[in-house]
PyMOL Python script that loads the backbone (N, CA, C, O; Angstrom):
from pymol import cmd

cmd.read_pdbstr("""\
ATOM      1  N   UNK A   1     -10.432  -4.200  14.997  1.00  0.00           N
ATOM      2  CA  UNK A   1     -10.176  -4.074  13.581  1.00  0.00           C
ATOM      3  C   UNK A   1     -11.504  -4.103  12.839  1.00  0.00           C
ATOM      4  O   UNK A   1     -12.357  -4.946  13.117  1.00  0.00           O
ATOM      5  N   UNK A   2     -11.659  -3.293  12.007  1.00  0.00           N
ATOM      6  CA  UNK A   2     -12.799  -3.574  11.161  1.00  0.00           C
ATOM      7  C   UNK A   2     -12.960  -4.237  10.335  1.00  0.00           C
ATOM      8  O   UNK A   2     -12.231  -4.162   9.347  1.00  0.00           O
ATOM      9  N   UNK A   3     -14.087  -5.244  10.422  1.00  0.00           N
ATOM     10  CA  UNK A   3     -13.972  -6.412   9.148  1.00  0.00           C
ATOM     11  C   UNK A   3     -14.255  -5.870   7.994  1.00  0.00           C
ATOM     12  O   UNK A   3     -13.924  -6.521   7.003  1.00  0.00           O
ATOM     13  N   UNK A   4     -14.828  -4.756   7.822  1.00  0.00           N
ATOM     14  CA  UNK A   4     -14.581  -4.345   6.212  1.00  0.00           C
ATOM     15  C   UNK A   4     -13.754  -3.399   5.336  1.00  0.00           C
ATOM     16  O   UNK A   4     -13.905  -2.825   4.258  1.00  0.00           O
ATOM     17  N   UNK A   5     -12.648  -3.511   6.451  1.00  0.00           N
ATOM     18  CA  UNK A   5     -11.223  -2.644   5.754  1.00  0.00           C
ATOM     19  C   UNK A   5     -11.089  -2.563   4.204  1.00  0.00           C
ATOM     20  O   UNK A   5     -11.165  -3.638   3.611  1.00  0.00           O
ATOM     21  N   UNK A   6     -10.878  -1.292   3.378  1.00  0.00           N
ATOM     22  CA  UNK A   6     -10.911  -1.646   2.310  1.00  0.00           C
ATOM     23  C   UNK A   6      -9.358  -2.021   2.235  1.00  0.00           C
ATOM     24  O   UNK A   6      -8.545  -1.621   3.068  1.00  0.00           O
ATOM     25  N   UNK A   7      -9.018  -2.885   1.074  1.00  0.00           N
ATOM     26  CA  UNK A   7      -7.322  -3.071   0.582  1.00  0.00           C
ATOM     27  C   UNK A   7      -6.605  -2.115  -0.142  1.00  0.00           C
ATOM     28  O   UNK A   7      -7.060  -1.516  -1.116  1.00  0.00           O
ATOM     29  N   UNK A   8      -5.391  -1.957   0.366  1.00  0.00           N
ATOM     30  CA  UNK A   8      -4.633  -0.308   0.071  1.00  0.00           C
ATOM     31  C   UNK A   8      -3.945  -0.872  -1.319  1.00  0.00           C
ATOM     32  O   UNK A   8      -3.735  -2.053  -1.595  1.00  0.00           O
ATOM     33  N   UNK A   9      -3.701   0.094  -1.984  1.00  0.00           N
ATOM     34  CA  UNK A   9      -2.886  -0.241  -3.233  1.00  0.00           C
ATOM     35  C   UNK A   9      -1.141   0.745  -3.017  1.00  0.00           C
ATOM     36  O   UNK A   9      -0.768   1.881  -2.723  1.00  0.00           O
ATOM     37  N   UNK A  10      -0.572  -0.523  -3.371  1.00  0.00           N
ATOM     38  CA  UNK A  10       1.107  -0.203  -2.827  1.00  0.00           C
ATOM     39  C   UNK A  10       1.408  -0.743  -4.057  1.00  0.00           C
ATOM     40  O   UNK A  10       0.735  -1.499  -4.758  1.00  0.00           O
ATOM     41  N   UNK A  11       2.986  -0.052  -4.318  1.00  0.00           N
ATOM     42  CA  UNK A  11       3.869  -0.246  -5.940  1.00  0.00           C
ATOM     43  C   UNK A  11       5.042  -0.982  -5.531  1.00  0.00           C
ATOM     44  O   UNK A  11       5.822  -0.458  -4.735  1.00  0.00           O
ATOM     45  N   UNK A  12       5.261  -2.184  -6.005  1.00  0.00           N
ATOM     46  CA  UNK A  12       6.396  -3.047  -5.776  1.00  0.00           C
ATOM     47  C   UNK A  12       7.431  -1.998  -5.803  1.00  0.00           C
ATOM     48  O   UNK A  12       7.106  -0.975  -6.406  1.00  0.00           O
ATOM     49  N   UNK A  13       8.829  -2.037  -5.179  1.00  0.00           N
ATOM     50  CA  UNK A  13      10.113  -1.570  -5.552  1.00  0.00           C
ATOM     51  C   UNK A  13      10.806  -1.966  -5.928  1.00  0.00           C
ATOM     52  O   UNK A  13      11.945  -1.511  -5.819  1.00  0.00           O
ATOM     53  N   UNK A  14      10.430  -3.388  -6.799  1.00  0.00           N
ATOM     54  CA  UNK A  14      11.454  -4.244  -8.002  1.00  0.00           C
ATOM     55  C   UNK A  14      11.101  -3.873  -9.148  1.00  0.00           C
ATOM     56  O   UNK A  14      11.812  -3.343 -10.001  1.00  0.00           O
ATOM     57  N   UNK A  15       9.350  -4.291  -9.245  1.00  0.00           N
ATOM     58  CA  UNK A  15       8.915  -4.612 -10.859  1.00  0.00           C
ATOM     59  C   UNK A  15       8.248  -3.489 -11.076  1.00  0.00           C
ATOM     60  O   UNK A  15       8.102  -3.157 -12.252  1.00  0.00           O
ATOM     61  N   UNK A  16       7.781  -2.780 -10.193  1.00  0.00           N
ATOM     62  CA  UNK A  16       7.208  -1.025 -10.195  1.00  0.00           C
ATOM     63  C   UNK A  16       5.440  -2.142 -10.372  1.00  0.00           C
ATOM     64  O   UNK A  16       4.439  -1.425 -10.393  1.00  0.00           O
ATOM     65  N   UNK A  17       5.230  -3.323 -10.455  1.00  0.00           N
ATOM     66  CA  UNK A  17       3.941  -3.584 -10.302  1.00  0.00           C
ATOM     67  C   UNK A  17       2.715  -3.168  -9.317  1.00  0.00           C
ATOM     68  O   UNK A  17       3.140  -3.286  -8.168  1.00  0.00           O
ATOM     69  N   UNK A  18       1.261  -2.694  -9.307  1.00  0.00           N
ATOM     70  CA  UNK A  18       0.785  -2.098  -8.452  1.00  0.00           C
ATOM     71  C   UNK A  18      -0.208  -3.206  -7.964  1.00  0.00           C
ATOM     72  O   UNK A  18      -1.084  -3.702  -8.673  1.00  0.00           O
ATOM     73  N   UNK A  19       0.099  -3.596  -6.389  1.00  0.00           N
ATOM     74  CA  UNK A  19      -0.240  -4.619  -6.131  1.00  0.00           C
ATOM     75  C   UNK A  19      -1.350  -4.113  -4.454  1.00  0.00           C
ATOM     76  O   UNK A  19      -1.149  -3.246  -3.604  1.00  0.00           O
ATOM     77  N   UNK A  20      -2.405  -5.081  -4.601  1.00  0.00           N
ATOM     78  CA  UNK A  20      -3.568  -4.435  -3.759  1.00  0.00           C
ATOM     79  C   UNK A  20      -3.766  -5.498  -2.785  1.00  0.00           C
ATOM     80  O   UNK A  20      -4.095  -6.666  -2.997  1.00  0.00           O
ATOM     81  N   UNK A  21      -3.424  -4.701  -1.287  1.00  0.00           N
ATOM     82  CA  UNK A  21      -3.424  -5.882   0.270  1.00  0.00           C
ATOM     83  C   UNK A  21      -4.372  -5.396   0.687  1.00  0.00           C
ATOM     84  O   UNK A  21      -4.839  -4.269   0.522  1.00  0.00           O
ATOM     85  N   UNK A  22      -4.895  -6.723   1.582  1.00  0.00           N
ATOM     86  CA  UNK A  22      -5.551  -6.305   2.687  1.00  0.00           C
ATOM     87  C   UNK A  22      -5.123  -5.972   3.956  1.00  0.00           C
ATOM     88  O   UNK A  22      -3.965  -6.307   4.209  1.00  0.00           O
ATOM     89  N   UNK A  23      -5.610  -5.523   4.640  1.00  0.00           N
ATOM     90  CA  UNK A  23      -4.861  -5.587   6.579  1.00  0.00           C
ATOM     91  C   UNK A  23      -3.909  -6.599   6.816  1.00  0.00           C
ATOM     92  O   UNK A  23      -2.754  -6.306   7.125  1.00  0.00           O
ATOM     93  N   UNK A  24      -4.356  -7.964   6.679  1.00  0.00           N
ATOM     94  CA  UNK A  24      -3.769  -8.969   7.100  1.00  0.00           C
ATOM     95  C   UNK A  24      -3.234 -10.296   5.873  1.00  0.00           C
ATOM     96  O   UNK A  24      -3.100 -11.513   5.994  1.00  0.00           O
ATOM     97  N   UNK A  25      -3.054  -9.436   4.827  1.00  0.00           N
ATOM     98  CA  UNK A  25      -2.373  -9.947   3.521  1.00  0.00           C
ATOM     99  C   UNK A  25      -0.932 -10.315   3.945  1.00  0.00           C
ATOM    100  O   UNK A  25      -0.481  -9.824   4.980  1.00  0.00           O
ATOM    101  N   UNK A  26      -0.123 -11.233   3.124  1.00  0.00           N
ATOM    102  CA  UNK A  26       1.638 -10.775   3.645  1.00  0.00           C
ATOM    103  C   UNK A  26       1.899  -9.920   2.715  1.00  0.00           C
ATOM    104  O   UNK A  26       1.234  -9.899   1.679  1.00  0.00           O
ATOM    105  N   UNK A  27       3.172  -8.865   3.000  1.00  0.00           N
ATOM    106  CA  UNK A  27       3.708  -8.326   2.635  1.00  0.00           C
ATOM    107  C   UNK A  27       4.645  -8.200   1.445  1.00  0.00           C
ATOM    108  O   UNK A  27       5.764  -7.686   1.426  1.00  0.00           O
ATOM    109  N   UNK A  28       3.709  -8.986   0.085  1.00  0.00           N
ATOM    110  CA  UNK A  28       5.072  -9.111  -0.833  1.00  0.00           C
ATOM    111  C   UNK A  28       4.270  -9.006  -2.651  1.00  0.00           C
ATOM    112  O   UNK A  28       3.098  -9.095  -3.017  1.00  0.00           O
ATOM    113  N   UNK A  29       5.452  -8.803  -3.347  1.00  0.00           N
ATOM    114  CA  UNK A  29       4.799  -8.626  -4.509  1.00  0.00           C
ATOM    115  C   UNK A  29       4.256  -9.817  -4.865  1.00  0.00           C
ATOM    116  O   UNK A  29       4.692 -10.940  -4.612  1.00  0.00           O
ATOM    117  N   UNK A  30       3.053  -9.441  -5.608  1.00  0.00           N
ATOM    118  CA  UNK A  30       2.098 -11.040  -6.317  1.00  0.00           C
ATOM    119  C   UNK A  30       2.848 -11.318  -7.462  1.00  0.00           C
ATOM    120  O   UNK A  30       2.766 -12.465  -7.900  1.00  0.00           O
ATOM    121  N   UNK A  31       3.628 -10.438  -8.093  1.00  0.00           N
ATOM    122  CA  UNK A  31       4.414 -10.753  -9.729  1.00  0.00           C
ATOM    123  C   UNK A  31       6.033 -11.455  -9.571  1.00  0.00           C
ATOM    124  O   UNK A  31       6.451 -12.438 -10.184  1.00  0.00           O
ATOM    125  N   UNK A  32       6.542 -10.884  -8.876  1.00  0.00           N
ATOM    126  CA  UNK A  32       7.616 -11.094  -8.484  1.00  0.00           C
ATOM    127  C   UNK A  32       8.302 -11.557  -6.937  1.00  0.00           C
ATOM    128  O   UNK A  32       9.472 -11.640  -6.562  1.00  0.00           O
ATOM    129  N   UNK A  33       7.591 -11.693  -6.565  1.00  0.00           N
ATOM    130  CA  UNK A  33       7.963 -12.346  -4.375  1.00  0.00           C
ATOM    131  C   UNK A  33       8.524 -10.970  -4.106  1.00  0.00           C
ATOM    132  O   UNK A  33       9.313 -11.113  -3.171  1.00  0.00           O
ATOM    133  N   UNK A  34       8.502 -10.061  -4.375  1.00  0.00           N
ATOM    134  CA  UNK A  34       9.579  -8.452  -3.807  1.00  0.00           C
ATOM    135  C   UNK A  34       8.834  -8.481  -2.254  1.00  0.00           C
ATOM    136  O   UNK A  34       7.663  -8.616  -1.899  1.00  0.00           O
ATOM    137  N   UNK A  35      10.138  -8.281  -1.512  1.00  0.00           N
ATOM    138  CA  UNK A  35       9.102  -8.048  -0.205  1.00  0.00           C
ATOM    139  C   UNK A  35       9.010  -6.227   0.562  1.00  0.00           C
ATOM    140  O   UNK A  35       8.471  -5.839   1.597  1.00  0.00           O
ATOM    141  N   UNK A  36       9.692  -5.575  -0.363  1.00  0.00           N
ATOM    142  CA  UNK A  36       9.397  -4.127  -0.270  1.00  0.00           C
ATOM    143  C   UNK A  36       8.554  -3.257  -1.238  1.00  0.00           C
ATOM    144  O   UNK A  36       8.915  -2.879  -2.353  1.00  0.00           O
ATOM    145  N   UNK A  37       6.904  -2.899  -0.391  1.00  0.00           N
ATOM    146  CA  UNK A  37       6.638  -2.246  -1.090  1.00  0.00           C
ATOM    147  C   UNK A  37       6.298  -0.589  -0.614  1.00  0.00           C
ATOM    148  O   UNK A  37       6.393  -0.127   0.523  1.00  0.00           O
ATOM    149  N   UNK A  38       5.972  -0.041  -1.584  1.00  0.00           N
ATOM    150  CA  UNK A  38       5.507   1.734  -1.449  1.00  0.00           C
ATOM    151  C   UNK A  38       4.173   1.783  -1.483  1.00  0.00           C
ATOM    152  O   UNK A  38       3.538   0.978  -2.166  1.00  0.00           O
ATOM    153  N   UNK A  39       3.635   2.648  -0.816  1.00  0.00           N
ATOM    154  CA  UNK A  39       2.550   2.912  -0.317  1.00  0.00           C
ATOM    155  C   UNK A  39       2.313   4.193  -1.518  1.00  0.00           C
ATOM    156  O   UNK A  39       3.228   4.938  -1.869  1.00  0.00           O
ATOM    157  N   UNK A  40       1.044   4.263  -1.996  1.00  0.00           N
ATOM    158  CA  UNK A  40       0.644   5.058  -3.248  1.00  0.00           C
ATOM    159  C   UNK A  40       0.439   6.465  -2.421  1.00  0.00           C
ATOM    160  O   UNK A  40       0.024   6.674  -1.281  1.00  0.00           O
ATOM    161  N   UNK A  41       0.883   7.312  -3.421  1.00  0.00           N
ATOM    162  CA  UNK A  41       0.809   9.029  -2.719  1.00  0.00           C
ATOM    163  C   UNK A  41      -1.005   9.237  -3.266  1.00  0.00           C
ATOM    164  O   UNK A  41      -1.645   8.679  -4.157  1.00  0.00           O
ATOM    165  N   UNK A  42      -1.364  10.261  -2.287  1.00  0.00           N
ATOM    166  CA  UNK A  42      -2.932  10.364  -2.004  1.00  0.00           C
ATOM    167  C   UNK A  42      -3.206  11.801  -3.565  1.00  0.00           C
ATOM    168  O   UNK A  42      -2.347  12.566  -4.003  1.00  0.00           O
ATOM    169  N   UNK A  43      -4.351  11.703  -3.913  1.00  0.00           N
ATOM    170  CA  UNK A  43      -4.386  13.053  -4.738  1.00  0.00           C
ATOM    171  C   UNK A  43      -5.090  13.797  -3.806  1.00  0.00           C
ATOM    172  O   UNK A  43      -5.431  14.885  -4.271  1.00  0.00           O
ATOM    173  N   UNK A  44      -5.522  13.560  -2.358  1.00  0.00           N
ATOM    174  CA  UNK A  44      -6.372  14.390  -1.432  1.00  0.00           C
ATOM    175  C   UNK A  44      -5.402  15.529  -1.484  1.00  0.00           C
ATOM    176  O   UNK A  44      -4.439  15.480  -2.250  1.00  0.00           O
ATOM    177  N   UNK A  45      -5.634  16.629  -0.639  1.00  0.00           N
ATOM    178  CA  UNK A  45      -4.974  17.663   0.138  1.00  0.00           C
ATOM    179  C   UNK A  45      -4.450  17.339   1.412  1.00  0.00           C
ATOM    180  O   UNK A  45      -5.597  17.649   1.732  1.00  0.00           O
ATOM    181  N   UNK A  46      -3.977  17.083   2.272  1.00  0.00           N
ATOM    182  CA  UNK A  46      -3.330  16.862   3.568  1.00  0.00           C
ATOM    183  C   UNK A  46      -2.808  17.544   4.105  1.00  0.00           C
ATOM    184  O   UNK A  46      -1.599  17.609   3.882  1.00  0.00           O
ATOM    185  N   UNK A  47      -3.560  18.679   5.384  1.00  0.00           N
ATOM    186  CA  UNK A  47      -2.909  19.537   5.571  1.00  0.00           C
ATOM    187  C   UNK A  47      -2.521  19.513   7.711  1.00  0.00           C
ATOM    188  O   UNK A  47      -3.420  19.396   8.544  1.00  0.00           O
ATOM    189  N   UNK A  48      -1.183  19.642   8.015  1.00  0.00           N
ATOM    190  CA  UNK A  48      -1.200  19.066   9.290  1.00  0.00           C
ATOM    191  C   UNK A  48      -1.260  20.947  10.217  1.00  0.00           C
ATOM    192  O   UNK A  48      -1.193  22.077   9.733  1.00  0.00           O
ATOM    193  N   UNK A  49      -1.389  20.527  11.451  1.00  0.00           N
ATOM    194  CA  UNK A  49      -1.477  22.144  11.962  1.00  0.00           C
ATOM    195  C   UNK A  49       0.067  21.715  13.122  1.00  0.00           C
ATOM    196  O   UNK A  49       0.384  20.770  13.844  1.00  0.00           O
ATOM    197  N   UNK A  50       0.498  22.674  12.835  1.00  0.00           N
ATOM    198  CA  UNK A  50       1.972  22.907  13.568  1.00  0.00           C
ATOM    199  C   UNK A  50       1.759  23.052  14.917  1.00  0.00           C
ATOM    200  O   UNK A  50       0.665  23.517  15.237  1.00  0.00           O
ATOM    201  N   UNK A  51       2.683  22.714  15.951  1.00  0.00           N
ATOM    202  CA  UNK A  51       2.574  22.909  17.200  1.00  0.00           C
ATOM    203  C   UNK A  51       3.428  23.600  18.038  1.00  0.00           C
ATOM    204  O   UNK A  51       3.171  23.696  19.238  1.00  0.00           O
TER     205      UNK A  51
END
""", "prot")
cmd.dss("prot")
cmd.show_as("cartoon", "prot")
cmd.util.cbc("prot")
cmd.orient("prot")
């Protein structure tokens, strides 16, 4: 694991709050305890090659 992982930013699915983990953070909202969150959509391009 790399010790300088940056922390991903994910959107609660209670309070819609945008809450920022690390690798080994737990899994839950900081505003509200929600323990499901969404993972933020990329503005990159992402393109996969078919097989």
């Amino acid at each position: 694991m790399d010790p300088q992982a940056e922390p991903l930013s994910y959107i609660c699915g209670d309070c819609g709050m945008e809450n920022t983990l690390k690798p080994r953070d737990v899994i839950q909202c900081h505003e509200c305890g929600y323990c499901i969150l969404y993972k933020k959509y990329t503005c990159r391009i992402v393109q996969y090659e078919a097989r």
